[in-house]
N, C-alpha and C positions, 0 to 999 in steps of 0.2 A: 504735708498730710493734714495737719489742723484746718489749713485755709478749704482746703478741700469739704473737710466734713463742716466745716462754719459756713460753709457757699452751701454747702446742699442740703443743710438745714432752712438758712434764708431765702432760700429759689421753691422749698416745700411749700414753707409756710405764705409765703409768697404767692403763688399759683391757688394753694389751696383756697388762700381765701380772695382770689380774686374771681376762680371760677365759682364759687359760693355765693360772690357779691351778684354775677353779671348771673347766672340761674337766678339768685332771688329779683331782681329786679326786671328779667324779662318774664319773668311766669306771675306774676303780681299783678303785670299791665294787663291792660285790656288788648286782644291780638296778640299778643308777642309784644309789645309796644314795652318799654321802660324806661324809665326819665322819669324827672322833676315833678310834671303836670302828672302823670300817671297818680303819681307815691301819694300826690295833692289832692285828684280823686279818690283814692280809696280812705287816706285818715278823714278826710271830709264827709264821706260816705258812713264812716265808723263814727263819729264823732256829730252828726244830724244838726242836735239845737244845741250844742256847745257853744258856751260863748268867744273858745277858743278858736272856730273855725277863720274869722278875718284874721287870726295872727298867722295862723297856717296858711292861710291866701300870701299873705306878706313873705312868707319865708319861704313860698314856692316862686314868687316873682323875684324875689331878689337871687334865688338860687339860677332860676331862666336869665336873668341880667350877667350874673359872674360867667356862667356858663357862654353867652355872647361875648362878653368882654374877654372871656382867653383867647377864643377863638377870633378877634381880632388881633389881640397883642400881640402873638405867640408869634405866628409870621415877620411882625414886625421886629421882634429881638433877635430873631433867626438871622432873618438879614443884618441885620445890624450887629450879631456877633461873626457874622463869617466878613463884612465887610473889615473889622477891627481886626479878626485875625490874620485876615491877607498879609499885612505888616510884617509876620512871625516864620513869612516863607522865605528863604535867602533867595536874595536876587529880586525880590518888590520889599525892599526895608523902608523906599523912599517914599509909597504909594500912599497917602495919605487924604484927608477931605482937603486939608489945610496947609498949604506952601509954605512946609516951614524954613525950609531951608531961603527963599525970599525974605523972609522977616529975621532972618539973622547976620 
């Protein structure tokens, strides 16, 4: 019963603020549009002859960088965790990159 009402507390607050987050960042953009470049246009927009605007350039290109870089790796661990857990299935214990059983 606990786990119950501690799950549907964290699945509330959860949801709530995720649908909070994806409203505020697609009605922000220009079109429907939400992301990084967006969020960059408008504090840029807000903020004119701030001298803070190149740092907000900076922090919108590095945030486009991480943003590409998951989406390279992600895949890459993916495969790379389902290949390491194959091991874990009986009946491929032996299936390995590396011939161990040869080296012993």
């Amino acid at each position: 019963m606990t786990y119950g009402i501690i799950s549907l507390i964290f699945w509330s607050l959860f949801l709530i603020i995720t649908v909070q987050y994806v409203w505020f960042a697609m009605n922000v953009g220009s079109k429907g549009e939400g992301g990084t470049i967006v969020l960059k246009e408008i504090l840029t927009g807000l903020l004119k002859d701030s001298p803070l605007v190149p740092f907000i350039s900076l922090l919108a290109i590095v945030g486009v960088c991480l943003f590409m870089g998951d989406g390279v790796i992600t895949p890459a661990i993916s495969i790379l965790s389902a290949v390491e857990g194959i091991r874990l299935v009986p009946g491929l214990e032996d299936i390995s990159g590396t011939h161990q059983r040869q080296l012993k």
